[in-house]
C-alpha positions as a Markdown table, in Angstrom:
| # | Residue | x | y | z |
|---|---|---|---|---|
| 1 | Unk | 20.5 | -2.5 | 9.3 |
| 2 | Unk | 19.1 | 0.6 | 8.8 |
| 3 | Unk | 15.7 | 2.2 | 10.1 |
| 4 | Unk | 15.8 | 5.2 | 8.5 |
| 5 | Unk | 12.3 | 6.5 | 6.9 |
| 6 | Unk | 10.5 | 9.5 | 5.9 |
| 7 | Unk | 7.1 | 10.3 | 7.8 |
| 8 | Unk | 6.4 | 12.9 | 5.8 |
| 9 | Unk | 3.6 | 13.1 | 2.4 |
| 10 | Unk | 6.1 | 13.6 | -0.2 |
| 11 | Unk | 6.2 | 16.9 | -2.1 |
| 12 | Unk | 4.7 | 16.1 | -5.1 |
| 13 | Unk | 1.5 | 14.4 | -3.2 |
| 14 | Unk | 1.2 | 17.3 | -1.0 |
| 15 | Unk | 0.6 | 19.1 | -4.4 |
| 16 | Unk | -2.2 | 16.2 | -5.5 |
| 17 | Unk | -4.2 | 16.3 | -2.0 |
| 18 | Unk | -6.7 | 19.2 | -1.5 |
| 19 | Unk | -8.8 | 18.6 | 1.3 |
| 20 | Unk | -7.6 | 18.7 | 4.6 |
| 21 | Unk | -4.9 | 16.4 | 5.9 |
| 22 | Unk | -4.7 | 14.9 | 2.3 |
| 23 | Unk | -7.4 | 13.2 | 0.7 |
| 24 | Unk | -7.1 | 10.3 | -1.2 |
| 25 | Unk | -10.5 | 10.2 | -3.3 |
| 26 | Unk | -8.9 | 12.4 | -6.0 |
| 27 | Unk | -6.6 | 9.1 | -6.2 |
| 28 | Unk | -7.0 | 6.6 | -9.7 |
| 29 | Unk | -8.4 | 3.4 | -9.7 |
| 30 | Unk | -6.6 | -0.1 | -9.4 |
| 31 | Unk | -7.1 | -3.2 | -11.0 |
| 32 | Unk | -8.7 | -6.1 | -8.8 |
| 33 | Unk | -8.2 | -9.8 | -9.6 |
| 34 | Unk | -11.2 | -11.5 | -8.3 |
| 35 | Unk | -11.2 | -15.3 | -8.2 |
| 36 | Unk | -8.2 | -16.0 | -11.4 |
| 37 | Unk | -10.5 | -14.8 | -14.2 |
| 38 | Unk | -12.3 | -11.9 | -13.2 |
| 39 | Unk | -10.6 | -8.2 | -13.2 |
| 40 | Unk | -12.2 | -5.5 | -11.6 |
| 41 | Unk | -11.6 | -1.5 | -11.2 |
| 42 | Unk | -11.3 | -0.5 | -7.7 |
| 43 | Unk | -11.7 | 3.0 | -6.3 |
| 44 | Unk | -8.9 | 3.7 | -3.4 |
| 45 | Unk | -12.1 | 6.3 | -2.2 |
| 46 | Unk | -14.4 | 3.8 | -1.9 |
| 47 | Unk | -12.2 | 1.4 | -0.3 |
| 48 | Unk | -11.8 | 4.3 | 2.1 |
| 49 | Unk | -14.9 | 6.0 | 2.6 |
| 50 | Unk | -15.8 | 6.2 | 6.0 |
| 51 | Unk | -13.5 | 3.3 | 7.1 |
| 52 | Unk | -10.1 | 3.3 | 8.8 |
| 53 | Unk | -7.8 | 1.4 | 7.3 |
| 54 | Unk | -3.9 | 0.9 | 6.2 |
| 55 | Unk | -2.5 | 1.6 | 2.4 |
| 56 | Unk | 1.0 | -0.4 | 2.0 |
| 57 | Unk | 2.8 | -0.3 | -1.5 |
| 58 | Unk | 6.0 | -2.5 | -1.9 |
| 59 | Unk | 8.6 | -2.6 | -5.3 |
| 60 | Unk | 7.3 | -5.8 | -6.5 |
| 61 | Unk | 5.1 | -9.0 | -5.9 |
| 62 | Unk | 7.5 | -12.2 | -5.2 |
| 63 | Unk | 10.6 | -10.4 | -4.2 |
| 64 | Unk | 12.3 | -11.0 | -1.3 |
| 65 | Unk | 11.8 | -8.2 | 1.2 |
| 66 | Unk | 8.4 | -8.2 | -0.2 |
| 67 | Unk | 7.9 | -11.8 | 0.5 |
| 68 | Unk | 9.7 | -12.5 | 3.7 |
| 69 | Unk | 8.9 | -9.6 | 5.5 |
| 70 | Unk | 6.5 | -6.6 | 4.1 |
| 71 | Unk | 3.4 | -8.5 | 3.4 |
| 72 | Unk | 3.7 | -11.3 | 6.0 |
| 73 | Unk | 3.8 | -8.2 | 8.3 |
| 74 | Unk | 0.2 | -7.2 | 7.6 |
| 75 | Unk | -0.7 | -11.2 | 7.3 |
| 76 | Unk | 0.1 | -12.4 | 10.4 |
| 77 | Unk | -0.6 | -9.3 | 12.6 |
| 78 | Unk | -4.3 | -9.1 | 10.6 |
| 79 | Unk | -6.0 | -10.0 | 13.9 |
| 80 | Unk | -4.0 | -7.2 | 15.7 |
| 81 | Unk | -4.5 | -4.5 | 13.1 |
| 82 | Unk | -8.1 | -5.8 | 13.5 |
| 83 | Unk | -8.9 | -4.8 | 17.0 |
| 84 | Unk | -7.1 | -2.0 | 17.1 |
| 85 | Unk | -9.7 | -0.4 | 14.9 |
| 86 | Unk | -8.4 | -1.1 | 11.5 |
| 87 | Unk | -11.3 | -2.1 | 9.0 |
| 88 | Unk | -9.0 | -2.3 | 5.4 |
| 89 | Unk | -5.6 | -2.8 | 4.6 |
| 90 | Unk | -4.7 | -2.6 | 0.8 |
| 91 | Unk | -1.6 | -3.7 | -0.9 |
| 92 | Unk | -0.2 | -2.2 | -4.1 |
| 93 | Unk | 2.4 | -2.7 | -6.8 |
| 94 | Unk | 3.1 | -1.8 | -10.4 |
| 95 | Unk | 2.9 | -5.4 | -11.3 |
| 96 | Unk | -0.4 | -6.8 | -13.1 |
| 97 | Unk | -3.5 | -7.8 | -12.0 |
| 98 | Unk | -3.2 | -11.5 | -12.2 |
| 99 | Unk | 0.3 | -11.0 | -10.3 |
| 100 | Unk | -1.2 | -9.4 | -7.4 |
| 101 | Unk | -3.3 | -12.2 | -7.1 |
| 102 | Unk | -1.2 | -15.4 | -7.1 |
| 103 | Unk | 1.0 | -13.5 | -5.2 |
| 104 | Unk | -1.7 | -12.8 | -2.2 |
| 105 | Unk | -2.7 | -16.4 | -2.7 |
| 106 | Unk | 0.7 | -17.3 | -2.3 |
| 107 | Unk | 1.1 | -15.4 | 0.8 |
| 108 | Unk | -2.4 | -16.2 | 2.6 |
| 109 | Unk | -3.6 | -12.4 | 2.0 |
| 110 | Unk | -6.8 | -13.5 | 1.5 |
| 111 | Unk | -9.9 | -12.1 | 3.1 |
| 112 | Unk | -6.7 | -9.9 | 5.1 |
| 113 | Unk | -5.4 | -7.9 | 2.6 |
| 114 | Unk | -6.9 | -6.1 | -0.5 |
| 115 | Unk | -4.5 | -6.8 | -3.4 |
| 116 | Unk | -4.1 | -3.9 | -5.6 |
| 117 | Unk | -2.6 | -3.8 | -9.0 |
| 118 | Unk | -1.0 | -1.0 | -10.3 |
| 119 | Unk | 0.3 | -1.6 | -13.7 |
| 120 | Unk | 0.5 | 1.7 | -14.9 |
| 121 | Unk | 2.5 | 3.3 | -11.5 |
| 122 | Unk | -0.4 | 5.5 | -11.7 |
| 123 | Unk | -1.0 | 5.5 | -7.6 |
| 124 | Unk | 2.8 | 5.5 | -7.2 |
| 125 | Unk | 3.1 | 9.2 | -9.6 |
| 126 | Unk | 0.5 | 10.7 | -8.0 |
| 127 | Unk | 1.9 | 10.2 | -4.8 |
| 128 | Unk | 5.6 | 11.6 | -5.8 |
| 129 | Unk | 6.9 | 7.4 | -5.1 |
| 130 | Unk | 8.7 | 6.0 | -8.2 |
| 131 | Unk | 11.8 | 5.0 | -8.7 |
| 132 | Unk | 13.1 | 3.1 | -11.9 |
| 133 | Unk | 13.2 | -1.3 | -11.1 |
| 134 | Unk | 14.5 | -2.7 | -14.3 |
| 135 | Unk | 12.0 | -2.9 | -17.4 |
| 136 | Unk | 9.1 | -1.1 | -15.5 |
| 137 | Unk | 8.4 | 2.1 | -13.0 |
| 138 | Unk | 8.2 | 0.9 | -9.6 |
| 139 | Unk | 6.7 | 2.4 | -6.5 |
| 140 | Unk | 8.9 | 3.3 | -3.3 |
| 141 | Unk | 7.9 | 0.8 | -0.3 |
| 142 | Unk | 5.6 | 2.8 | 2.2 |
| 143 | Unk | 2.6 | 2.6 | 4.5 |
| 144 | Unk | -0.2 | 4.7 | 5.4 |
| 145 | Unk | -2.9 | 5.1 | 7.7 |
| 146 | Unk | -6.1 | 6.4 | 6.1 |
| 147 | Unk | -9.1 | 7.6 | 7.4 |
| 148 | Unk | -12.2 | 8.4 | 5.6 |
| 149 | Unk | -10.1 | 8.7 | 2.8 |
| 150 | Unk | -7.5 | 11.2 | 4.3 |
| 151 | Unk | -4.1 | 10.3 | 5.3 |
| 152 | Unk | -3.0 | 10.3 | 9.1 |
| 153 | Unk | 0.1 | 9.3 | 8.7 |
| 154 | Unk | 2.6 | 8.5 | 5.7 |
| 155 | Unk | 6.2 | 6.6 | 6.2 |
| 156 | Unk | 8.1 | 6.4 | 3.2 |
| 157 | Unk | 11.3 | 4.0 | 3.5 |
| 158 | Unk | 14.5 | 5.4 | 2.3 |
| 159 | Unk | 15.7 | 4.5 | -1.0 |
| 160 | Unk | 18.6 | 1.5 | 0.5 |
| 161 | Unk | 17.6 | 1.9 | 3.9 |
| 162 | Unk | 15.5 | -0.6 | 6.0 |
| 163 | Unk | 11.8 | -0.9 | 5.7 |
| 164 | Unk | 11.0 | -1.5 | 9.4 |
| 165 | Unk | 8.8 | 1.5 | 9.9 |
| 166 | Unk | 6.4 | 0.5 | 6.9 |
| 167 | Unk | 6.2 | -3.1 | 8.7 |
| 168 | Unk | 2.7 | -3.7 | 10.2 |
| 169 | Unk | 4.1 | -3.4 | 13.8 |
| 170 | Unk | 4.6 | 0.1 | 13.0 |
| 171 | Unk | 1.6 | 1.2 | 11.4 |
| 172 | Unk | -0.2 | -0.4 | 14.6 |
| 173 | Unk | 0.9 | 2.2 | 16.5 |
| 174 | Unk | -0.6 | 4.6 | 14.3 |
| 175 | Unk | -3.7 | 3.4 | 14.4 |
């Protein structure tokens, strides 16, 4: 299996990100799902502000390598992420709002991770992170470590290759 993965910001985020060591507050907001009736607009800035905390986008809610391995990741090692100083970790995909939700259900993300819909790949383009997944634009699998809304560090996984360094394990150790 492959391990390969980019730690770099990609180009065209480099380009979005003014502030030092790229901010995310010029970043769009992301539909919310709370409870299973009640959508709300979430700010990645305010998630952020003055917190440290993990970003993690996957391809899609309910696939596989999603399912078995990228989100579980941030589930079962909450506690860990947790005392090493981490206050937020966020989850994203272009799938809907509603999605998002029964997905994190599904997966015990509750009051762990903060499931983020992004239906219109709007994150995922201003970040330089789609690819084309069938009938919609996907974002790229990746994880980052923000703090007070500026990226520390950013692994991309390559496009076929494995996605071990956006695992939880490996964000850890940039905490």
């Amino acid at each position: 299996m492959r391990t390969s993965c980019s730690r770099r910001l990609p180009q065209a985020a480099r380009r979005v990100f003014v502030a030092p060591r790229h901010a995310v507050a010029r970043l769009t907001s992301l539909a919310h799902v709370l409870r299973s009736a009640l959508t709300l607009q979430v700010k990645l800035r305010d998630v952020f502000k003055g917190k440290k905390g993990i970003l993690i986008a996957v391809p899609g809610a309910f696939t596989p390598g999603c399912s078995k391995s990228h989100l579980p990741s941030y589930v079962a090692d909450y506690d860990k992420l947790k005392a090493k100083g981490c206050q937020v970790v966020v989850c994203t995909a272009t799938n809907d709002p509603y999605v998002m939700y029964a997905w994190g259900k599904d997966q015990g993300a509750e009051g762990k991770v903060l499931m983020l819909s992004d239906k219109d790949a709007e994150l995922a383009k201003a970040l330089g992170v789609t690819k084309e997944g069938g009938a919609i634009l996907r974002s790229a699998r990746y994880s980052a470590v923000v703090e007070d809304n500026k990226f520390k560090s950013f692994n991309l996984a390559d496009a076929g290759g494995g996605m071990e360094c956006t695992l939880a394990a490996s964000a850890a150790d940039q905490l």
